[in-house]
N, C-alpha and C positions, 0 to 999 in steps of 0.2 A: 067448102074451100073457096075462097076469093082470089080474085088474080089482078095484079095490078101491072100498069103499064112497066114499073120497072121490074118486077118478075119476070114478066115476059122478055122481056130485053136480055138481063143477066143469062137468063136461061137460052136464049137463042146461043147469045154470044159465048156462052160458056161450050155450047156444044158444036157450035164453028171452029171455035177455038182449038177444041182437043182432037175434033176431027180434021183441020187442015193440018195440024202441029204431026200426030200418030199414026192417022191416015192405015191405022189398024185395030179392029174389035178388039180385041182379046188386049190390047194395050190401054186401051181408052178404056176399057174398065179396070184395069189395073190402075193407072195411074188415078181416076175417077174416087177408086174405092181406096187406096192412099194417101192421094195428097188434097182430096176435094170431099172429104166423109159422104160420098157418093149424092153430091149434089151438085149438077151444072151450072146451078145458083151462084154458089160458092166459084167455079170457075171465072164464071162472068163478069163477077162482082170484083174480081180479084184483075182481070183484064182490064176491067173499064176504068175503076178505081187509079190503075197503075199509069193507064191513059193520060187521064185527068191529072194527075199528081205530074208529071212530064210536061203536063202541058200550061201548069201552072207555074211550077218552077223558071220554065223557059217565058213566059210572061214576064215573072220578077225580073229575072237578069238581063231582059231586054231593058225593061223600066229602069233599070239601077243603073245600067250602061249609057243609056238615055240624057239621066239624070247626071253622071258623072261627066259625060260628054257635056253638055250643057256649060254644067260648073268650069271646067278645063276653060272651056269657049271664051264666058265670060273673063276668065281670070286673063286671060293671053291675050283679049280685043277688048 
């Protein structure tokens, strides 16, 4: 088995995650083995992912706003 820097990651953060979130055994495997087909992989991945996605979206529309600010600027001076 090989382990790569983002295994390690997903995996820490997956089991950060369900453990700050459930902050209970018997829950954290519950939800673990329902909604994550019993892999912290899959939590983590789905955390950082959703991160990332948040944080690219809020890039764009700053850009866009930016942009449109700009154009406005120019049109009015």
């Amino acid at each position: 088995m090989t382990f790569s820097p983002s295994g390690i990651i997903y995996n820490l953060t997956g089991y950060l995650y369900l453990w700050i979130r459930y902050r209970n055994k018997v829950k954290v495997k519950e939800i673990l083995k329902k909604e994550y087909d019993n892999s912290y992989y899959d939590a983590g991945a789905r955390v950082v992912m959703s991160i990332f996605g948040l944080t690219l979206i809020g890039f764009l529309l700053l850009f866009l706003i930016v942009i449109f600010g700009r154009i406005i600027y120019e049109l009015c001076f």
